[in-house]
C-alpha positions in Angstrom: -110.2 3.2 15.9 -107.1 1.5 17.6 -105.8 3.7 19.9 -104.5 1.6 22.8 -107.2 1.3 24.9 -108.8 -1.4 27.0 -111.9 -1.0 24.5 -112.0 1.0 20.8 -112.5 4.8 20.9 -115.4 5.9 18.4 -113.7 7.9 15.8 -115.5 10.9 16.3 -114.4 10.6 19.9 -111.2 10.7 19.0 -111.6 13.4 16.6 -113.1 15.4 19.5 -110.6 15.6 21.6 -107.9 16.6 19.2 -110.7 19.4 18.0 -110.6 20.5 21.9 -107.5 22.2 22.0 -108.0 23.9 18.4 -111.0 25.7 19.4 -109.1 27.0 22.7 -106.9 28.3 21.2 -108.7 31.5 19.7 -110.1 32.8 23.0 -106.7 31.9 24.7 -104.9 33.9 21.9 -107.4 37.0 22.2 -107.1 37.3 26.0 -103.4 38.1 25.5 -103.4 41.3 24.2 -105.8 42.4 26.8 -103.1 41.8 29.8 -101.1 44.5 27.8 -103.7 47.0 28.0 -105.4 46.8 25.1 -108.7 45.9 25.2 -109.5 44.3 21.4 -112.6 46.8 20.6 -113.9 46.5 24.2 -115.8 50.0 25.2 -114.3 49.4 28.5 -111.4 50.6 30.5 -108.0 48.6 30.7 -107.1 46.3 33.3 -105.8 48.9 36.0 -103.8 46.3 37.6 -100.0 46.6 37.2 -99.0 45.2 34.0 -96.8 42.3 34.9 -99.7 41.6 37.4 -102.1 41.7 34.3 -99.8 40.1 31.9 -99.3 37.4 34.1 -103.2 37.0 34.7 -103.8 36.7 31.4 -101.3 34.2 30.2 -101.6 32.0 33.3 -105.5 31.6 31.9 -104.8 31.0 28.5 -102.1 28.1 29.5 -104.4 26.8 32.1 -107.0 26.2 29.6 -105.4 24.7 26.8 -103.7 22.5 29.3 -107.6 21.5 30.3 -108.4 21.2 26.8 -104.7 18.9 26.0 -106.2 16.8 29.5 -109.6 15.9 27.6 -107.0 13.8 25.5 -107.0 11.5 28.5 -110.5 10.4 27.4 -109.6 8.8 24.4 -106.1 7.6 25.2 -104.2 4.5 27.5 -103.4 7.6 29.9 -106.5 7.9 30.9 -107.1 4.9 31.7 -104.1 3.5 33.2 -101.2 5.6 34.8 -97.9 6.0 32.9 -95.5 3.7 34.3 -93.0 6.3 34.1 -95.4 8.0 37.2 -93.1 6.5 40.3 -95.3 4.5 42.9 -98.6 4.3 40.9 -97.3 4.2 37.6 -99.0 0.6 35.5 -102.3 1.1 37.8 -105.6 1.6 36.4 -107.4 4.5 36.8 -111.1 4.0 38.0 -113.1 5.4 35.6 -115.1 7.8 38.2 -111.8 9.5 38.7 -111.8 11.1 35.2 -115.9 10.9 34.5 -116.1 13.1 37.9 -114.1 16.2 36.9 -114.8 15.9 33.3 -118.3 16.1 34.2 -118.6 19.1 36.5 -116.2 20.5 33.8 -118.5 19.8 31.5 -121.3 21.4 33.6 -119.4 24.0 34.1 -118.6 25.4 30.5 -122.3 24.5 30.3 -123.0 27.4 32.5 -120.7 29.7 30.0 -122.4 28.7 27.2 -126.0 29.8 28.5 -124.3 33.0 29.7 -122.9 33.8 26.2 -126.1 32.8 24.1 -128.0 34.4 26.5 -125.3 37.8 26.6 -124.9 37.3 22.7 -128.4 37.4 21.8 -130.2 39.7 24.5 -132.5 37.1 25.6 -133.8 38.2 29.3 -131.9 41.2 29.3 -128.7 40.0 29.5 -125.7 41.3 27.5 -121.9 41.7 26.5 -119.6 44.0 26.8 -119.9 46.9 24.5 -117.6 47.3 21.2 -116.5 50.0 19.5 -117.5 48.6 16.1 -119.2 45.6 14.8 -116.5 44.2 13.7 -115.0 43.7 16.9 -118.3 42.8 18.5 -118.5 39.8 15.6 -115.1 38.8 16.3 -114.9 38.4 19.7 -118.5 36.7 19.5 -117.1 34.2 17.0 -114.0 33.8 19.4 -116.0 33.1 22.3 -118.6 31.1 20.6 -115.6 29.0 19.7 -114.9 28.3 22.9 -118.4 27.7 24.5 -118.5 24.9 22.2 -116.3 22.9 24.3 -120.0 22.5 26.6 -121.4 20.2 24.7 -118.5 18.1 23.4 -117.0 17.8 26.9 -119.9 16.0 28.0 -120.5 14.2 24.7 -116.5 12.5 25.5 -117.2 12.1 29.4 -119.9 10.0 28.4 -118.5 8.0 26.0 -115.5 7.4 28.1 -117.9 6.2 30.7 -120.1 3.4 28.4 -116.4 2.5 27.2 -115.2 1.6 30.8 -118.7 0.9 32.4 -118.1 -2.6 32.6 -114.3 -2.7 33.0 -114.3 -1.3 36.3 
């Protein structure tokens, strides 16, 4: 697939990283309830802290991690490979590849983590666990909203690498 860059993106690559931000967007959308105090079928106590502190908290997440999601982009595109030349002083320069593989990477590593946690929290293996819910329903929800989520694991690391073979040899 033509997309700009120095070398073709695969087209499930591409495809990828427009999924990103789609499956973000569940988990970012149930956290916001929760800043206003109510807790989506948690058995658990609301946040106590003030409500604009809470409110704040909670929105601040959400837009932090669709902008990480809208940043994997960067993978696939010219952007990530070469700063805008509307960036003043270092705008037109290429962008060594180890500066995007890096934090892609430990991000990658990272949501790795999250994903053992939840199948491990999910699925009681080793005693771990979740919250507890008021219903099943809930329970199945927010486990289909953070599954979602955790899927970003895999498929972060999936892009970082194929961004890396693309630009291996360019560098």
């Amino acid at each position: 697939m033509d997309t700009g860059t120095e070398r073709p993106v695969p087209l499930w690559a591409e495809r990828v990283a427009r999924l990103l931000p789609l499956l973000a967007l569940p988990v970012c959308l149930w956290r916001l309830p929760i800043g206003f105090g109510y807790v989506m079928g948690m058995d658990v106590e609301p946040m106590s802290a003030a409500r604009w502190a809470a409110v704040a908290y909670v929105g601040s997440l959400s837009l932090l991690t669709e902008a990480a999601a809208l940043l994997c982009r960067g993978l696939v595109r010219p952007w990530g490979e070469v700063v805008p030349r509307w960036v003043p002083r270092i705008g037109g320069r290429r962008i060594p590849p180890l500066v995007a593989v890096v934090p892609a990477a430990l991000g990658g590593l990272f949501l790795t983590w999250l994903l053992a946690d939840w199948v491990l929290g999910v699925f009681h293996i080793a005693g771990f666990s979740t919250v507890p819910y008021t219903s099943v329903w809930w329970r199945l929800l927010a486990d289909v909203v953070s599954g979602l989520f955790v899927l970003w694991a895999p498929l972060v690391l999936a892009l970082t690498y194929a961004y890396h073979r693309r630009r291996r040899t360019l560098s």
